[in-house]
MARRO-20947 format. One record per atom (N, C-alpha, C): residue in one letter; x, z negated, y negated. Coordinates in steps of 0.02 Angstrom, whole numbers, plus 50000, padded with zeros to 5 digits. Example, Ala and Ser with C-alpha at 12.3 -4.5 7.8 and 13.67 -1.06 7.14 Angstrom:
<recs>
A506604961050284/A506154961050225/A506604961050165/S506424964650112/S506844964350053/S506454960649998/
</recs>
This chain:
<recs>
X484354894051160/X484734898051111/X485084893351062/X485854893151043/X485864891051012/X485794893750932/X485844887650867/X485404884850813/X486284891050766/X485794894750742/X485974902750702/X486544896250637/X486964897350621/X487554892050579/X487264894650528/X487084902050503/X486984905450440/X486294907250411/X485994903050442/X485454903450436/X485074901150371/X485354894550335/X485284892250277/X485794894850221/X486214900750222/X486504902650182/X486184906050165/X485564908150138/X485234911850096/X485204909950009/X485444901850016/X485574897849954/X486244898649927/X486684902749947/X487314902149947/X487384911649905/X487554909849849/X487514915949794/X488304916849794/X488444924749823/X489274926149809/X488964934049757/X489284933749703/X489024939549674/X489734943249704/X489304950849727/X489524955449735/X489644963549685/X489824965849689/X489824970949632/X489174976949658/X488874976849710/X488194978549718/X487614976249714/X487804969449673/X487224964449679/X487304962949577/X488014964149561/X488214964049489/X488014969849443/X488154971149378/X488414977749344/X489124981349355/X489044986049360/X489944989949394/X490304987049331/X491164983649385/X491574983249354/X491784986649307/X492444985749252/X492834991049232/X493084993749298/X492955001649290/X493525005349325/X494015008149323/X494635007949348/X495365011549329/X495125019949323/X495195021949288/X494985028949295/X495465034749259/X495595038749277/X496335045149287/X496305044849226/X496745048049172/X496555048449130/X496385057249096/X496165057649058/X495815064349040/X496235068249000/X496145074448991/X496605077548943/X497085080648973/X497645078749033/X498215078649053/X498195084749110/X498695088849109/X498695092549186/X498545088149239/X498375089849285/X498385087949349/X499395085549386/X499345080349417/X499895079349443/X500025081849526/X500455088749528/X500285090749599/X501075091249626/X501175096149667/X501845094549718/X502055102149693/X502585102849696/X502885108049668/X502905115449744/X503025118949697/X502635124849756/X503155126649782/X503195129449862/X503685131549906/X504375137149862/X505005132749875/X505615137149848/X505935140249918/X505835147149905/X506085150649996/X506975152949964/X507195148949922/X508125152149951/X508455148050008/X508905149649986/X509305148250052/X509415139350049/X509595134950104/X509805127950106/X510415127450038/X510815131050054/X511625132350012/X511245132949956/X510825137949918/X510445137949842/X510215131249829/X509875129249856/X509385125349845/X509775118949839/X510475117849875/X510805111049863/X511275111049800/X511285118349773/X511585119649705/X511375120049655/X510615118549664/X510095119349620/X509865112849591/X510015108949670/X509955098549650/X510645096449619/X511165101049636/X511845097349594/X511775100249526/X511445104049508/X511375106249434/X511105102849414/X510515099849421/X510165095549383/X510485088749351/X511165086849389/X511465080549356/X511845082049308/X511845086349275/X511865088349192/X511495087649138/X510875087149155/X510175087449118/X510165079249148/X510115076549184/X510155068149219/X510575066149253/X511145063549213/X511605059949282/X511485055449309/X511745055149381/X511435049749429/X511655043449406/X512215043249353/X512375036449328/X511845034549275/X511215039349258/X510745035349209/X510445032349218/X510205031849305/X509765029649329/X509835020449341/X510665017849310/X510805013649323/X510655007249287/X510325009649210/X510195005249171/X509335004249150/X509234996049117/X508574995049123/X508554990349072/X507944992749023/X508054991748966/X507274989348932/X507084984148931/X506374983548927/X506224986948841/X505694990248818/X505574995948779/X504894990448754/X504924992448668/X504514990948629/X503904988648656/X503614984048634/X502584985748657/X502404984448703/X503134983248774/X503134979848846/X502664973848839/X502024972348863/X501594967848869/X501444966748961/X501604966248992/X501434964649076/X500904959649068/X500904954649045/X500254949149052/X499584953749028/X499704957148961/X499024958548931/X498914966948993/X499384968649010/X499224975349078/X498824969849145/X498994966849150/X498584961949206/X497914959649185/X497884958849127/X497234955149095/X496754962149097/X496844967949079/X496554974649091/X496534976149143/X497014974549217/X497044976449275/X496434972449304/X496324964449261/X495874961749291/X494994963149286/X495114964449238/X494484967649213/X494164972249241/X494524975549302/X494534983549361/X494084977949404/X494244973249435/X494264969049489/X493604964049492/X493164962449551/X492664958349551/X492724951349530/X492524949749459/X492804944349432/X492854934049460/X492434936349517/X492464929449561/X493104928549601/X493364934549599/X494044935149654/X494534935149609/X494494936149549/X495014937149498/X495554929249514/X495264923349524/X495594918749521/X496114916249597/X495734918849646/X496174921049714/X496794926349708/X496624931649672/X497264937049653/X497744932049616/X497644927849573/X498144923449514/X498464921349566/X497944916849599/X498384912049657/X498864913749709/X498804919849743/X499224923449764/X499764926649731/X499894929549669/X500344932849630/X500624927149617/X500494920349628/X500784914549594/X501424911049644/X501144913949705/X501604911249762/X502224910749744/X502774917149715/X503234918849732/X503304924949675/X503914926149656/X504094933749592/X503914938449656/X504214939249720/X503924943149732/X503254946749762/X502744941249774/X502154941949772/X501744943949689/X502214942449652/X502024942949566/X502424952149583/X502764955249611/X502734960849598/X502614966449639/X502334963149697/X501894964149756/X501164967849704/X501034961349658/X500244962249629/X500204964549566/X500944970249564/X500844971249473/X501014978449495/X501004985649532/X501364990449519/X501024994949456/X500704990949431/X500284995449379/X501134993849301/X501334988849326/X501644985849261/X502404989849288/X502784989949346/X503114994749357/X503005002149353/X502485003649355/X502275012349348/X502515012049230/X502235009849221/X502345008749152/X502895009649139/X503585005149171/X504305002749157/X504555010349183/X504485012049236/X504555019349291/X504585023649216/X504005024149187/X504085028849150/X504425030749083/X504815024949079/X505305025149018/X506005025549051/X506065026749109/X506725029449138/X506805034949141/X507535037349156/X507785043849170/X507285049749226/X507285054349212/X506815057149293/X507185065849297/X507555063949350/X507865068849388/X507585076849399/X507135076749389/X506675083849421/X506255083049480/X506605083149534/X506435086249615/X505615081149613/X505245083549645/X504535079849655/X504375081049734/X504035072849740/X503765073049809/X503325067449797/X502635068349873/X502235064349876/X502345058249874/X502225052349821/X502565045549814/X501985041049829/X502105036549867/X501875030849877/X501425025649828/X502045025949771/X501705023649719/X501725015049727/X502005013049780/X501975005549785/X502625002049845/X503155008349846/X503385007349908/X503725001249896/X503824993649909/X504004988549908/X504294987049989/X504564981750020/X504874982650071/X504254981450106/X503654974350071/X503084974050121/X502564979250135/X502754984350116/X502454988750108/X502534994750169/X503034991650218/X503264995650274/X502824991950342/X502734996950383/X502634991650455/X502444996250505/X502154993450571/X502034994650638/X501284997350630/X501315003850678/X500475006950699/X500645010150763/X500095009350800/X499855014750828/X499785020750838/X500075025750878/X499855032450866/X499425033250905/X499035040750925/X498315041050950/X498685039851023/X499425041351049/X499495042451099/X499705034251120/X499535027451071/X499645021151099/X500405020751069/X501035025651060/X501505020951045/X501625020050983/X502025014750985/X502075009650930/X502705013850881/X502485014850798/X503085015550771/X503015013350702/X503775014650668/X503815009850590/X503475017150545/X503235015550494/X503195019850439/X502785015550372/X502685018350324/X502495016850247/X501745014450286/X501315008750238/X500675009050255/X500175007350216/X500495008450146/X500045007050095/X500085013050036/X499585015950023/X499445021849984/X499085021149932/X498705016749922/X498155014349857/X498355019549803/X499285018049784/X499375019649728/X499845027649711/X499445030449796/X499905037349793/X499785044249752/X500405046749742/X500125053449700/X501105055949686/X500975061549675/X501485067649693/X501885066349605/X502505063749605/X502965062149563/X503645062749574/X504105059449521/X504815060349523/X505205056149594/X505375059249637/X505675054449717/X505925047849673/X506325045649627/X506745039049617/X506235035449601/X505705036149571/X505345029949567/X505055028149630/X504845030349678/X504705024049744/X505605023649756/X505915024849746/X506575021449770/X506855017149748/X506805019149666/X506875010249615/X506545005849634/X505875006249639/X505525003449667/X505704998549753/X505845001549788/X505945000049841/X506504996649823/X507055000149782/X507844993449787/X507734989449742/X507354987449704/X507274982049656/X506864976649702/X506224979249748/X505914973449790/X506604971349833/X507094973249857/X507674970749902/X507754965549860/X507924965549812/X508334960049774/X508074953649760/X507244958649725/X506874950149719/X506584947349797/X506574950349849/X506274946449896/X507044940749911/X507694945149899/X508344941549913/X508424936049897/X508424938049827/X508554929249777/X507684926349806/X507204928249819/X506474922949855/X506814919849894/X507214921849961/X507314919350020/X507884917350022/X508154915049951/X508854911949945/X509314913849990/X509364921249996/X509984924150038/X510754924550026/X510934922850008/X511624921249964/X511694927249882/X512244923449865/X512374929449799/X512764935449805/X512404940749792/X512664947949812/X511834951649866/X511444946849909/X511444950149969/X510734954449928/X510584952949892/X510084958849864/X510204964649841/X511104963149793/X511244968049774/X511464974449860/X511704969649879/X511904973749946/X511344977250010/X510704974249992/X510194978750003/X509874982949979/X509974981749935/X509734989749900/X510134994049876/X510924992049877/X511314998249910/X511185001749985/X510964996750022/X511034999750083/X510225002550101/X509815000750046/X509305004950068/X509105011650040/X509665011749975/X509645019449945/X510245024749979/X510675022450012/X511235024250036/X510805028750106/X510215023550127/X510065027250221/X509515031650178/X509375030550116/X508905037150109/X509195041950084/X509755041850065/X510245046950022/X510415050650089/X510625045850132/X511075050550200/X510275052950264/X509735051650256/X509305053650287/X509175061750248/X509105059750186/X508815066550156/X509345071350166/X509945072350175/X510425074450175/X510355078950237/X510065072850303/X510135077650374/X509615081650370/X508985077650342/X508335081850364/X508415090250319/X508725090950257/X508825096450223/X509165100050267/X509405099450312/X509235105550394/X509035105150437/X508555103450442/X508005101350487/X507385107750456/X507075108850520/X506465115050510/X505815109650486/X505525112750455/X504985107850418/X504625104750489/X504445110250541/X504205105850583/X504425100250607/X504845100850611/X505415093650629/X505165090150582/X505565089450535/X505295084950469/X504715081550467/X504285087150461/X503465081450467/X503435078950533/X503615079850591/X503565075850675/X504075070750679/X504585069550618/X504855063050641/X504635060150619/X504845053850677/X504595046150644/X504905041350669/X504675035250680/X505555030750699/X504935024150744/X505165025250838/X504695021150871/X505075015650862/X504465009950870/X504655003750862/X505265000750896/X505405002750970/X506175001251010/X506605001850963/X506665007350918/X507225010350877/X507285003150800/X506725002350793/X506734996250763/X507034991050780/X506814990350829/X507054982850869/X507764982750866/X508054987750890/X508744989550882/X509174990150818/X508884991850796/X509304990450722/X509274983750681/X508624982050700/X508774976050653/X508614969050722/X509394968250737/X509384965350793/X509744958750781/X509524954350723/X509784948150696/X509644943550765/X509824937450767/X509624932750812/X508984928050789/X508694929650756/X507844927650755/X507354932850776/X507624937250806/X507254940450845/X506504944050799/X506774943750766/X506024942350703/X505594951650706/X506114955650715/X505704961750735/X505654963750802/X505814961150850/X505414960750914/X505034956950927/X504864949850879/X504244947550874/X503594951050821/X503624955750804/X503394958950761/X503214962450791/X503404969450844/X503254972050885/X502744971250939/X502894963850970/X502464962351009/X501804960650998/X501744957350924/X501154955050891/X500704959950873/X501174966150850/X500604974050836/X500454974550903/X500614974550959/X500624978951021/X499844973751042/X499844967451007/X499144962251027/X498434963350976/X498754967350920/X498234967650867/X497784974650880/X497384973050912/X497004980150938/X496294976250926/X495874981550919/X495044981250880/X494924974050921/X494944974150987/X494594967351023/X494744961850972/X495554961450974/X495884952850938/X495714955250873/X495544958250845/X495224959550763/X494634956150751/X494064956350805/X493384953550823/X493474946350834/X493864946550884/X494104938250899/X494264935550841/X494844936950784/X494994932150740/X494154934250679/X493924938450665/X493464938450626/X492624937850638/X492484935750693/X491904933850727/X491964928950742/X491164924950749/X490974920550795/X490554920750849/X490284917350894/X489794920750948/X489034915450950/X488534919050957/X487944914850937/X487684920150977/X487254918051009/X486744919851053/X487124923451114/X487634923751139/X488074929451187/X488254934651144/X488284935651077/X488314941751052/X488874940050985/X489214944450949/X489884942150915/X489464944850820/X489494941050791/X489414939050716/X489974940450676/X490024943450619/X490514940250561/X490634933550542/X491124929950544/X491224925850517/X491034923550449/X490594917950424/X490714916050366/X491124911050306/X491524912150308/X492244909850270/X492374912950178/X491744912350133/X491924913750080/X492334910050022/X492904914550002/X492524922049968/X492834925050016/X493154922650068/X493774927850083/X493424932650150/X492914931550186/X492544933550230/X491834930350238/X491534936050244/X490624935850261/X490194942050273/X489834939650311/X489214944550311/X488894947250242/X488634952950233/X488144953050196/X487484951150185/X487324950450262/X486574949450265/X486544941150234/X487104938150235/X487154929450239/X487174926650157/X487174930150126/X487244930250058/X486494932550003/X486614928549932/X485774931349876/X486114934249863/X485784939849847/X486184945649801/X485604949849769/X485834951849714/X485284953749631/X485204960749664/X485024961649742/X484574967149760/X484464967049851/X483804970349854/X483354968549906/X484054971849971/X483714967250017/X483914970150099/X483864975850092/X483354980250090/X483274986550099/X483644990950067/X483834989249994/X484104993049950/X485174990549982/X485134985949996/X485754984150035/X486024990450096/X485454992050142/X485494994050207/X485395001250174/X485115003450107/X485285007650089/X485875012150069/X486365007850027/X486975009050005/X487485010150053/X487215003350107/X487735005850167/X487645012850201/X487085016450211/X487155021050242/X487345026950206/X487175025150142/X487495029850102/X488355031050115/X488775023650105/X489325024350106/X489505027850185/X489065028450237/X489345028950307/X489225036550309/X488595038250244/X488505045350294/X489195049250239/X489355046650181/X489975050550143/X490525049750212/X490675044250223/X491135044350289/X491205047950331/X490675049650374/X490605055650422/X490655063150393/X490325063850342/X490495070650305/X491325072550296/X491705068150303/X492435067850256/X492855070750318/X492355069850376/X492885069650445/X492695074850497/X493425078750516/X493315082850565/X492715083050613/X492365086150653/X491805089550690/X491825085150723/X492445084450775/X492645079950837/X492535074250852/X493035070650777/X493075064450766/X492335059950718/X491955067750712/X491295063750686/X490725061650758/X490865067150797/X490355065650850/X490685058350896/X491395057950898/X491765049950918/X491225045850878/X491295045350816/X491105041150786/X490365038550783/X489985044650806/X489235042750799/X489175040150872/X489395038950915/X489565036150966/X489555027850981/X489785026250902/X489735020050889/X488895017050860/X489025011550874/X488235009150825/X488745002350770/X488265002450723/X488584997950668/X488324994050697/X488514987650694/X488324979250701/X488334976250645/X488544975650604/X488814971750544/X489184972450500/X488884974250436/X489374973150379/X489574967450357/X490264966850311/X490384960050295/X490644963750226/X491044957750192/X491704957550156/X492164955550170/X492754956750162/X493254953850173/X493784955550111/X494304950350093/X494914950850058/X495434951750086/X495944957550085/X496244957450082/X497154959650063/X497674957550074/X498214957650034/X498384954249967/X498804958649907/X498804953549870/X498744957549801/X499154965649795/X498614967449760/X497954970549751/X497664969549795/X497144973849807/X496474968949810/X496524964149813/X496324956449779/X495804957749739/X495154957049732/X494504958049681/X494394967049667/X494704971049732/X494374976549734/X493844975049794/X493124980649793/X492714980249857/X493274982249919/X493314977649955/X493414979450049/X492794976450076/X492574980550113/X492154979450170/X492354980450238/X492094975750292/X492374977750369/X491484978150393/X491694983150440/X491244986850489/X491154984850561/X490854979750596/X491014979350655/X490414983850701/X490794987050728/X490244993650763/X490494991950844/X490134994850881/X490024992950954/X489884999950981/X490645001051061/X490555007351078/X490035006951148/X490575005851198/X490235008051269/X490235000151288/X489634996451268/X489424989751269/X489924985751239/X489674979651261/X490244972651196/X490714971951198/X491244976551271/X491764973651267/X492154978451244/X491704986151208/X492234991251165/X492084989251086/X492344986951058/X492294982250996/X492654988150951/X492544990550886/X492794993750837/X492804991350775/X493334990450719/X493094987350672/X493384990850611/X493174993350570/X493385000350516/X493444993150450/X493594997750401/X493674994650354/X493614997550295/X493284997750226/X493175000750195/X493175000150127/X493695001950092/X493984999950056/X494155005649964/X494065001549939/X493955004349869/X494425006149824/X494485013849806/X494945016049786/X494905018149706/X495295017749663/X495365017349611/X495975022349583/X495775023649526/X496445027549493/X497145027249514/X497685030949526/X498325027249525/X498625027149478/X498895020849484/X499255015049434/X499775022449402/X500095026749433/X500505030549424/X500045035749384/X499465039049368/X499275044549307/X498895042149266/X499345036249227/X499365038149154/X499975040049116/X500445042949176/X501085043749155/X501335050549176/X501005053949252/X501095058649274/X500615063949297/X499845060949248/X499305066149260/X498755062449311/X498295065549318/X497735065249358/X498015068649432/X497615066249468/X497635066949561/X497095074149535/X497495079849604/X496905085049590/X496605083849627/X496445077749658/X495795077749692/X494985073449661/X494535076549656/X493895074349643/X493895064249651/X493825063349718/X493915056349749/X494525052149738/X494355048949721/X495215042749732/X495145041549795/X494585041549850/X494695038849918/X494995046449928/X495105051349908/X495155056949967/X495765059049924/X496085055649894/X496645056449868/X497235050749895/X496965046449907/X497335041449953/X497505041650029/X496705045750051/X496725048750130/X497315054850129/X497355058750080/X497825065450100/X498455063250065/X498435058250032/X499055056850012/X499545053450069/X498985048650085/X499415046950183/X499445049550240/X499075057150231/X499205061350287/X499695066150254/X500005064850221/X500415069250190/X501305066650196/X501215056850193/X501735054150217/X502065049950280/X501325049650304/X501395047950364/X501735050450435/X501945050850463/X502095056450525/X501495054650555/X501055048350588/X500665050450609/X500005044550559/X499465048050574/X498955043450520/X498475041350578/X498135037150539/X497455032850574/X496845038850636/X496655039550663/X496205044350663/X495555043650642/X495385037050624/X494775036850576/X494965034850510/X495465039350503/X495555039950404/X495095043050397/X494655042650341/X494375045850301/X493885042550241/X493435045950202/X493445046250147/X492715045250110/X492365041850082/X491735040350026/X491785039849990/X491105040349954/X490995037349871/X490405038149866/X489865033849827/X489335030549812/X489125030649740/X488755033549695/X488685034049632/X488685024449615/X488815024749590/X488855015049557/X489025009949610/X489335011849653/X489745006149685/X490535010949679/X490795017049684/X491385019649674/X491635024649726/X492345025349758/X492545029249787/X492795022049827/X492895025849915/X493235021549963/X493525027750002/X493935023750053/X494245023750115/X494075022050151/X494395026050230/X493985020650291/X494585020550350/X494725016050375/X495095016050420/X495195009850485/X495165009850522/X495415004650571/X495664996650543/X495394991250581/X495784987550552/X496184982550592/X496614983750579/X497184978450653/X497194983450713/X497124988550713/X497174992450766/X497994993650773/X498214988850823/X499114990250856/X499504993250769/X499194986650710/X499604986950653/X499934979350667/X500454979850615/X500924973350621/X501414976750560/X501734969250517/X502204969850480/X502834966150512/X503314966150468/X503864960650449/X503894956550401/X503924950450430/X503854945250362/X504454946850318/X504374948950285/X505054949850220/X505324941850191/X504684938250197/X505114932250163/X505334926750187/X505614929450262/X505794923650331/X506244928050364/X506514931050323/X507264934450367/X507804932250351/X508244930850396/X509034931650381/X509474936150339/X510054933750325/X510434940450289/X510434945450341/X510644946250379/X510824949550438/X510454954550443/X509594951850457/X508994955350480/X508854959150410/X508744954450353/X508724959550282/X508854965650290/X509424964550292/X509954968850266/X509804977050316/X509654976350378/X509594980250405/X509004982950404/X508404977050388/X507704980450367/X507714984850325/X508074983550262/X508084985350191/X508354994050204/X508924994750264/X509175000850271/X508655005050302/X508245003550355/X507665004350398/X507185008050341/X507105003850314/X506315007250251/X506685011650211/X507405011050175/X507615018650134/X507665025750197/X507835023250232/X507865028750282/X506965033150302/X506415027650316/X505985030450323/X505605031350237/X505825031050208/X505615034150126/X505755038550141/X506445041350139/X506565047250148/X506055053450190/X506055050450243/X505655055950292/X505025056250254/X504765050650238/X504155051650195/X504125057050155/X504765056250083/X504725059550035/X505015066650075/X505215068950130/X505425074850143/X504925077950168/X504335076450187/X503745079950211/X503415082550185/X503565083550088/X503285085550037/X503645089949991/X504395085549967/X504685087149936/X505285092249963/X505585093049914/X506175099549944/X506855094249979/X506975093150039/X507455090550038/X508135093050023/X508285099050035/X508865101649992/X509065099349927/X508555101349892/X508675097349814/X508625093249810/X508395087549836/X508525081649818/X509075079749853/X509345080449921/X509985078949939/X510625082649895/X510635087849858/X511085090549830/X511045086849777/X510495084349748/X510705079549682/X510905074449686/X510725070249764/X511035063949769/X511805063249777/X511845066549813/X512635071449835/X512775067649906/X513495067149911/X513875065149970/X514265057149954/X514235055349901/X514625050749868/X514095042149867/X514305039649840/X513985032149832/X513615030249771/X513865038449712/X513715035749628/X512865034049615/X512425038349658/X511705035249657/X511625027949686/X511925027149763/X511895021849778/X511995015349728/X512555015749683/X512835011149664/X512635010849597/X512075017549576/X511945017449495/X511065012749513/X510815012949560/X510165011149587/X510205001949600/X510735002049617/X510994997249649/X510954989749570/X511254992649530/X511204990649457/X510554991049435/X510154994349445/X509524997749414/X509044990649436/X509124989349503/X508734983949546/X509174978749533/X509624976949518/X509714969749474/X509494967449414/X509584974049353/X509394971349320/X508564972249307/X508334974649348/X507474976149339/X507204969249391/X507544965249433/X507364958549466/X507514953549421/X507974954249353/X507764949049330/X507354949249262/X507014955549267/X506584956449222/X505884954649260/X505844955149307/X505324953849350/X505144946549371/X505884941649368/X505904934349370/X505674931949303/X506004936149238/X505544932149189/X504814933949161/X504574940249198/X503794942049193/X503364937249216/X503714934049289/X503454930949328/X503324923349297/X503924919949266/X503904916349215/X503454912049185/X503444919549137/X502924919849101/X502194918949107/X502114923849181/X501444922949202/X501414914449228/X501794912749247/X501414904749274/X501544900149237/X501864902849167/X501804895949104/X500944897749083/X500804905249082/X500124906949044/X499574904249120/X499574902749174/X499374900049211/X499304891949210/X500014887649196/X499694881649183/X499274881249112/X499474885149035/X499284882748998/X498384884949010/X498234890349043/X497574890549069/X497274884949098/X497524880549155/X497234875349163/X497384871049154/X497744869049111/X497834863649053/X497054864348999/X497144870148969/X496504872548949/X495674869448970/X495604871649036/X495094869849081/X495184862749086/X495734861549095/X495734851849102/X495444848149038/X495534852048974/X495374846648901/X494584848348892/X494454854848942/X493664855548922/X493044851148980/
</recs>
């Protein structure tokens, strides 16, 4: 047999927040209505698109064009509170990552955009928002039936608000990933015209479209490939890479093999076992919590998909990090084992927190932040995970559970061409749209956008000058970064 690698890591102390005192937690805030989706309007298409052109009296679409940083704006000291949410050993991995790049710095701040969001203009019409839609924030899955398609895939920070803020949102990341990837001058501004333009003219068609339609589209990966058909090939290499990322190659990159049998990897902080780690409470009380978190899991989930699941046996808990803001929250991975070693499953379970978006637009009416994040992405998704679902644990928090690397894949946003940009950038306003139409009224919101370019081109402004408010946040943060270890250096 060979000699166990982890065997002497019992000396090896990673504090965990089940082994710690509970973090600060982001938590809704109190007092406030509930933030929900506005209730079914049955007039006619023709009403309802006269009802969104009324509203640009009360908000013209040219307000939406200006950006104006407002009294008391602190972003460093909102991060220093954001950090305080977060397991404080990881706090210094999140820096390092937000440090890469402005737009990895606004990748890891939407708590500091939800803030800015809310001293802008706001139109009326409401739909289920994302809450983080950024361009990396789009990519490749699986459906149950195996094929491959594009849609939104990050929800952490979802909850039912005004449609333009994931759209500011979305055309302001065009710009700063633009000027990141030194795309010439203009080509940011010219993506996020062209990515509010395919959501202006998407919402437009789907507002005659029968809702069933609406919620069943979705956009397969071929259709991708095709549009953004630059000569780096970069989203048909993208394609192919999801089409390889299935539970097996998930095991492969996060296992090792010792005895004929497959292990978690230990690679901290960023991956490990639990069992491989001291922690300020017994095995037992460990193997406790976990089953706690597994049996909330199974409770959360259809009849069907619970008896699938008990099907499985757990093998191994770990930790794992990952992304960039989500950085010093609990993730855990699950490696469970179906019909012997070579049906490999690997869940992931992940810790959900307030959204960054209600302290501005109310509390989630849901009890759970995990089960507010689960229905918030079955709500924008056309199709979702089939082991979404949902926990929470008195003193470790609320989670999620879902697949991990199962036939998912992104686009590198910050290794494209103008070419490919440009067409990505149109790709993700277009599938916002369908998103936000699976909730919201598309009539009204296409009647307010109208037929014309004046949103396009007032948004368009909105994401210039909010990228270079975001270049000097960013700034800022990595002068208060060296003078930190300058700091550490005199001590």
């Amino acid at each position: 047999m060979e000699d166990d690698p982890s065997a002497d890591l019992g000396a090896a102390k990673v504090p965990l927040v089940s082994a710690e005192r509970q973090q600060h937690v982001r938590r809704a805030p109190r007092g406030k209505r509930p933030s929900l989706l506005a209730r079914g309007d049955f007039r006619s298409v023709d009403e309802r698109m006269a009802a969104g052109r009324a509203l640009r009296k009360r908000c013209p679409r040219s307000s939406h064009a200006t950006w104006k940083p407002f009294r008391g704006r602190e972003p460093l000291e909102q991060l220093r509170r954001s950090d305080a949410t977060r397991l404080p050993w990881l706090v210094p991995v999140r820096h390092e990552r937000m440090a890469e790049s402005s737009f990895a710095f606004l990748r890891g701040t939407p708590f500091v955009m939800a803030r800015d969001l809310a001293h802008t203009p706001v139109s009326g019409p409401r739909s289920q928002l994302c809450g983080d839609a950024h361009l990396a924030n789009f990519g490749l899955f699986g459906t149950p039936e195996r094929r491959l398609i594009f849609d939104l895939n990050d929800f952490d920070e979802t909850l039912p608000g005004p449609f333009e803020w994931d759209v500011k949102r979305l055309a302001a990341s065009c710009v700063v990933a633009a000027r990141q990837n030194e795309l010439g001058r203009g080509c940011g501004r010219k993506a996020a015209r062209r990515a509010v333009k395919a959501y202006r003219e998407m919402m437009r068609e789907l507002s005659h479209d029968g809702l069933l339609a609406v919620w069943s589209r979705a956009v397969d990966a071929k259709q991708l490939v095709r549009d953004c058909h630059g000569p780096d090939r970069i989203a048909a290499e993208a394609v192919e890479k999801a089409r390889r990322h299935t539970s097996a190659h998930a095991v492969e990159k996060l296992t090792v093999e010792r005895g004929g049998r497959r292990h978690l990897a230990y690679q901290p902080p960023l991956l490990f076992p639990l069992g491989s780690v001291k922690m300020g409470i017994s095995s037992a009380e460990l193997r406790r919590r976990m089953r706690r978190l597994a049996a909330g899991y199974l409770a959360s989930l259809d009849g069907a998909m619970r008896d699938l699941c008990l099907r499985y046996q757990q093998r191994e808990w770990g930790f794992k990090v990952v992304g960039v803001g989500s950085v010093g929250l609990q993730a855990y991975v699950v490696l469970c084992e179906g019909n012997g070693g070579d049906d490999p499953l690997v869940l992931q379970v992940k810790e959900a927190q307030a959204s960054v978006l209600e302290p501005y637009l109310g509390p989630s009416g849901f009890r759970s932040a995990g089960e507010r994040v689960v229905v918030g992405q079955r709500r924008m998704q056309s199709f979702s995970d089939m082991f979404l679902g949902w926990t929470e644990v008195e003193g470790m928090g609320a989670f999620y559970v879902r697949q991990l690397r199962d036939m998912k894949g992104a686009l590198d946003v910050e290794k494209m061409e103008a070419d490919v940009f440009l067409d990505y950038a149109e790709s993700c306003g277009a599938t916002l749209a369908r998103a936000h139409a699976r909730t919201g009224d598309a009539a009204v919101i296409a009647g307010y956008l109208g037929s014309g370019t004046c949103f396009d081109e007032a948004l368009a402004d909105f994401a210039c000058a909010y990228a270079d408010q975001v270049d000097e946040d960013y700034a800022r943060f990595i002068e208060a970064q060296v003078r930190e270890a300058d700091a550490g250096l005199l001590h």
